[in-house]
C-alpha positions in Angstrom: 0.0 0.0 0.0 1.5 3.4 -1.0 1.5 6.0 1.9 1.0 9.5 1.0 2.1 12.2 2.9 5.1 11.2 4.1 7.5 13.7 2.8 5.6 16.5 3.6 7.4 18.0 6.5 10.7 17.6 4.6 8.9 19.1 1.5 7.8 22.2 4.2 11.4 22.8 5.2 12.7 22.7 1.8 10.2 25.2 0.6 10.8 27.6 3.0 14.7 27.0 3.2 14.2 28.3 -1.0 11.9 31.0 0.2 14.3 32.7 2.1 16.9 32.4 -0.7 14.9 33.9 -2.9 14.1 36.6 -0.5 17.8 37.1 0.6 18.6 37.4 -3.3 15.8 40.0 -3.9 16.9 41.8 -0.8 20.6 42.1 -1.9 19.6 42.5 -5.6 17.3 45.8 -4.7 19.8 47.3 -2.3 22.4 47.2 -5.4 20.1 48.4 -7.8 19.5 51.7 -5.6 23.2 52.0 -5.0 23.8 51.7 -8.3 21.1 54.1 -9.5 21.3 56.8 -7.2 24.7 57.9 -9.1 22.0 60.2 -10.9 21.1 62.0 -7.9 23.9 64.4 -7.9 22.1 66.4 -10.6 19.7 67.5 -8.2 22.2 69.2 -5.7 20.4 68.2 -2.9 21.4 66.7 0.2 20.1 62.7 0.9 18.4 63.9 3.8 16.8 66.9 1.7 16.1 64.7 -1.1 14.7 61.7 1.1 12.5 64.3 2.8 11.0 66.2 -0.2 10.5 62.6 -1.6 7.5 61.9 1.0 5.8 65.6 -0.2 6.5 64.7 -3.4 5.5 61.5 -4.2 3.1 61.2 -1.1 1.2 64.5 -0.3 1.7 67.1 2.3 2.8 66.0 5.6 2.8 67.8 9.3 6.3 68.2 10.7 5.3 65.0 13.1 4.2 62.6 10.3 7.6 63.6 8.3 9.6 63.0 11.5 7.5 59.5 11.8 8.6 58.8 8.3 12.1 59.4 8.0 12.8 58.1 11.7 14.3 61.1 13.0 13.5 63.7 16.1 11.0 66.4 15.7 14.2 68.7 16.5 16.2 67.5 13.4 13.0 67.8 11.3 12.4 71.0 12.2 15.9 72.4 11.5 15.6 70.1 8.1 12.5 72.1 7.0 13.4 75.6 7.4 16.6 75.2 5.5 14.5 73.9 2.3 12.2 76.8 3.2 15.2 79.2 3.0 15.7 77.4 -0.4 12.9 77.3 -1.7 11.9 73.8 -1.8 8.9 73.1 0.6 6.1 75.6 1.9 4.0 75.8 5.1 0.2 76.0 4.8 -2.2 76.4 7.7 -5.1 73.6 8.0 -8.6 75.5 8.3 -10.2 73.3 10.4 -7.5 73.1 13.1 -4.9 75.7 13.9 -2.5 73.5 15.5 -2.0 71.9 12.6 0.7 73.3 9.7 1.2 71.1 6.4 4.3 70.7 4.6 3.9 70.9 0.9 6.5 70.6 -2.0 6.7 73.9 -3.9 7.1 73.7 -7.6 10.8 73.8 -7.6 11.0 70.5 -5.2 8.3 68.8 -7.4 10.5 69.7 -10.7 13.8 68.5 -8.8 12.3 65.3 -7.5 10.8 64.8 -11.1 14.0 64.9 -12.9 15.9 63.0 -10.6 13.3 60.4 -11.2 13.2 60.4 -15.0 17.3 60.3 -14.5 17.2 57.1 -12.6 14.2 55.6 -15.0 16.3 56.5 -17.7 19.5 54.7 -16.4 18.1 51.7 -16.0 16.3 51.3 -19.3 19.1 51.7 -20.9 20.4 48.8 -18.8 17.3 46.5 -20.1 18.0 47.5 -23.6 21.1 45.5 -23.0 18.8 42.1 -22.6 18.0 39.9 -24.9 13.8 40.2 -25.5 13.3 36.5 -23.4 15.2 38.4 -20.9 13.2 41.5 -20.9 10.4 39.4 -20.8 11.0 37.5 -17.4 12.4 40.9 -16.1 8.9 42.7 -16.9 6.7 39.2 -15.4 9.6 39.3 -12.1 8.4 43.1 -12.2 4.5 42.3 -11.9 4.9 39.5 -9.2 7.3 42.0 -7.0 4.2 44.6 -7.2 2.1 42.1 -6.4 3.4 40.8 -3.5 3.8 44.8 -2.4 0.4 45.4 -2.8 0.6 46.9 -6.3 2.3 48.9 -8.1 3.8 52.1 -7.1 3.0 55.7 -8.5 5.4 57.5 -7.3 9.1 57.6 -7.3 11.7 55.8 -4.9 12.2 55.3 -1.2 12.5 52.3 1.9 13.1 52.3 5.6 16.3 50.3 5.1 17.4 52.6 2.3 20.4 53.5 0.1 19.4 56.6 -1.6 16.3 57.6 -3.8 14.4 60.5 -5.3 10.8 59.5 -4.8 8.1 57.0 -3.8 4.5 56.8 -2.3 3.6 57.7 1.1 0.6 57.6 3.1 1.0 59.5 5.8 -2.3 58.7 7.8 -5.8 59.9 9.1 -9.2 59.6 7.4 -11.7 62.3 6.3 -13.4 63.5 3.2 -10.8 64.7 1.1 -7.9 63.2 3.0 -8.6 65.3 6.6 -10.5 65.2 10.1 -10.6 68.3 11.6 -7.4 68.9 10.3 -5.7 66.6 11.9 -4.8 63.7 8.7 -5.3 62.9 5.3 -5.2 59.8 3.0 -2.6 60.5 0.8 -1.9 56.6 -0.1 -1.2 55.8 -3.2 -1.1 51.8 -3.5 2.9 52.1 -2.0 5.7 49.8 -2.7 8.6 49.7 -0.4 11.7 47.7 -0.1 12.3 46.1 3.7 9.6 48.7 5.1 6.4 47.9 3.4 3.9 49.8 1.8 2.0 53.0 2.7 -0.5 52.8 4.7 -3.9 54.5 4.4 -4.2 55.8 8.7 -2.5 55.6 11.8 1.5 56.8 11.6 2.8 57.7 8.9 5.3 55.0 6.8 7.6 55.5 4.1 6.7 53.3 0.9 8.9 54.8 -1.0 12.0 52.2 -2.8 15.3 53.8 -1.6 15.2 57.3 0.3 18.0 59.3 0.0 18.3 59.4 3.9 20.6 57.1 6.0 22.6 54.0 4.3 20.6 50.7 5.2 20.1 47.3 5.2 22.2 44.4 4.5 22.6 43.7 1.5 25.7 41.8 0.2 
């Protein structure tokens, strides 16, 4: 009589043995690809904490000073001093909430915006030409490896670049909590999600504190990548 089953728990171990190959692979292979790519962000003259910030307005939607602080894991202190130098520059403006005066949003002015948009079409750009390099079969699996990776993050991203663990980016998609009509409560949040992918710290999240989703900030060096 043939027994079925037997294997299984062999089969179990195995499978999850692979599992976290393939996710130490992907892990490593992501924190290259932003090393590699943010090369282009020089053009932009910004600073990879500046960049990482403006990144969450960007590619997110306005933010208080506390939800940007949340975000890129820093004190309130170091956010504050962060802000008013890209006021001074001219990169992000301050805007009142009418519903609730304790509340100030940060928004991206149209200098950031352009700055954070080029630096995005620099790095898009960069690595097309990269793919151009592949044979079509290749391009193929890279664009099918492409829709399973969205997948798995929840689908695919709108925005730019950006992770907890991160290596340098210039964009990605935040949400940086709170429910309402139109994105606000009494002032006091906003859904500002849109769909978020993120390397090593997830995807954005639609209330609560605020997350980065973004693929590779431009803020600390992370992770562990090989």
């Amino acid at each position: 009589m043939q027994v079925y089953g037997v294997n299984r728990p062999v089969d179990h171990a195995v499978g999850h043995t692979a599992n976290r190959t393939v996710a130490d692979r992907l892990h490593s292979a992501a924190i290259h690809l932003l090393r590699r790519l943010r090369r282009q962000d020089d053009a932009m003259g910004l600073t990879p904490a500046r960049a990482s910030a403006l990144s969450i307005m960007v590619f997110g939607g306005p933010v208080t000073l506390g939800q940007l602080a949340a975000a890129e894991q820093v004190s309130a202190p170091t956010t504050t001093r962060l802000v008013v130098g890209m006021e001074r520059d001219g990169l992000v403006r301050r805007e009142d909430d009418p519903n609730d005066g304790r509340v100030v949003w940060l928004h991206p002015t149209a200098k950031g915006t352009r700055l954070l948009h080029e630096g995005r079409q620099r790095r898009v750009a960069a690595l097309a030409s990269e793919i151009a390099a592949l044979d079509e079969a290749e391009r193929m699996t890279l664009a099918a490896a492409a829709d399973i990776i969205e997948r798995v993050l929840g689908g695919p991203e709108q925005g730019g670049t950006g992770a907890t663990d991160r290596t340098g980016g210039t964009g990605g998609t935040v949400s940086t909590g709170g429910t309402g009509s139109k994105g606000r409560t009494g002032g006091r949040g906003r859904v500002r999600g849109k769909g978020g992918t993120g390397s090593t710290s997830g995807m954005g999240t639609s209330g609560g504190t605020p997350r980065p989703g973004r693929m590779g900030g431009m803020g600390r060096k992370g992770g562990t990548g090989r």
